[in-house]
C-alpha positions as CSV (number, residue, x, y, z in Angstrom):
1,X,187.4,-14.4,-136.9
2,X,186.4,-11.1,-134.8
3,X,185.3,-11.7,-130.8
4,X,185.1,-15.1,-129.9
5,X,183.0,-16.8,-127.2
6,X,182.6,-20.2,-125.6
7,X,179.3,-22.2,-124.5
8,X,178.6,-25.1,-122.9
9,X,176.3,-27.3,-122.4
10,X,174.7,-30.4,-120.4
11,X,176.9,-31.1,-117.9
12,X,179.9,-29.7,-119.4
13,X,180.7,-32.3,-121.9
14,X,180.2,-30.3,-124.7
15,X,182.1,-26.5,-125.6
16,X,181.7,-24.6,-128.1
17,X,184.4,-22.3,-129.1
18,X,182.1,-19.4,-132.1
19,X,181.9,-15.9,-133.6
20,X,178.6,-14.5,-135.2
21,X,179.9,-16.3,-138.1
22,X,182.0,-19.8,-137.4
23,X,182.3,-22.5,-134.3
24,X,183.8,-25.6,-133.5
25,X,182.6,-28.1,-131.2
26,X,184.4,-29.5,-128.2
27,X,183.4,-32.8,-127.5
28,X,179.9,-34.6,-128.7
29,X,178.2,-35.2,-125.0
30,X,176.9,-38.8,-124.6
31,X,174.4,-39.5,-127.2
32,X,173.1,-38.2,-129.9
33,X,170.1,-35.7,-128.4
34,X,172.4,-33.4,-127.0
35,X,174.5,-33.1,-129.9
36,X,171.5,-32.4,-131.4
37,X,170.7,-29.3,-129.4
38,X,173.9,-28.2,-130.0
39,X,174.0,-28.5,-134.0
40,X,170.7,-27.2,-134.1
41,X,170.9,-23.9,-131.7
42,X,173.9,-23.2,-133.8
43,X,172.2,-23.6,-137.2
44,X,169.3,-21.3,-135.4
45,X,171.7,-18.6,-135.4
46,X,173.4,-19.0,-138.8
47,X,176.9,-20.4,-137.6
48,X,179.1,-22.3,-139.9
49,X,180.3,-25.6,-137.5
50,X,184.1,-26.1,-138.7
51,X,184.0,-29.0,-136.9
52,X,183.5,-31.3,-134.0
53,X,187.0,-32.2,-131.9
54,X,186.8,-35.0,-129.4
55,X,189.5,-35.1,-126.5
56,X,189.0,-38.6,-125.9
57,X,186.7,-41.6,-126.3
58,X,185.0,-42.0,-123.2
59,X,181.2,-42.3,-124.1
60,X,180.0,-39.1,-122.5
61,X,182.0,-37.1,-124.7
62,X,182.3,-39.2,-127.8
63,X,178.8,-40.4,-127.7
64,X,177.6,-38.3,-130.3
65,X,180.3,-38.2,-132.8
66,X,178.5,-40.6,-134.9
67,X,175.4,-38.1,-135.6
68,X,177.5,-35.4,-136.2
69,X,179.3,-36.7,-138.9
70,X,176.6,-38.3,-140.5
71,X,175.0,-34.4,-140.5
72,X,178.5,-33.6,-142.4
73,X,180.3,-32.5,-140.0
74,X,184.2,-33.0,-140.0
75,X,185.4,-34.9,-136.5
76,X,188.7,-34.6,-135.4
77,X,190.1,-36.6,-132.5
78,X,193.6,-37.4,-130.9
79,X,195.6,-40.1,-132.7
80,X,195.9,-42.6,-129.8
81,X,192.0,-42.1,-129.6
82,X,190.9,-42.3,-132.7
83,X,191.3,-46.1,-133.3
84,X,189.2,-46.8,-130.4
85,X,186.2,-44.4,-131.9
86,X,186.6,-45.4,-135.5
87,X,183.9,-48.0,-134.7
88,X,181.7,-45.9,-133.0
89,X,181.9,-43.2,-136.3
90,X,182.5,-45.0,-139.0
């Protein structure tokens, strides 16, 4: 995956983890304008997302979930969590 780098953005509720050629998302932010910023910044520069992983389903870092995987992207999240955002996402 060659030299990797992290980015962050708002106020730290969303990471990204990328190459020049691949990333994954940490966390979704609160609602679905700054996952937004983040999908499209990414597809500005020709990145591949892998996916969006959520650490847990508090709305400021789950919020956007549900716009991300209606733009096809996969979203992963912790089993115990997962239940509680299935609503929010599917």
């Amino acid at each position: 995956m060659g030299e990797i780098y992290y980015e962050l953005f708002g106020r730290v509720t969303i990471c990204i983890f990328r190459n020049s050629e691949e990333a994954v998302i940490i966390d979704s932010g609160i609602d679905e304008n700054q996952i937004r910023k983040v999908i499209n910044h990414l597809k500005e520069d020709r990145v591949i997302i892998k996916g969006l992983y959520l650490t847990h389903s508090h709305a400021d870092h789950s919020g956007g979930a549900f716009f991300a995987k209606e733009r096809g992207i996969r979203v992963f999240a912790p089993e115990g969590e997962a239940a509680l955002l299935e609503s929010q996402i599917y």
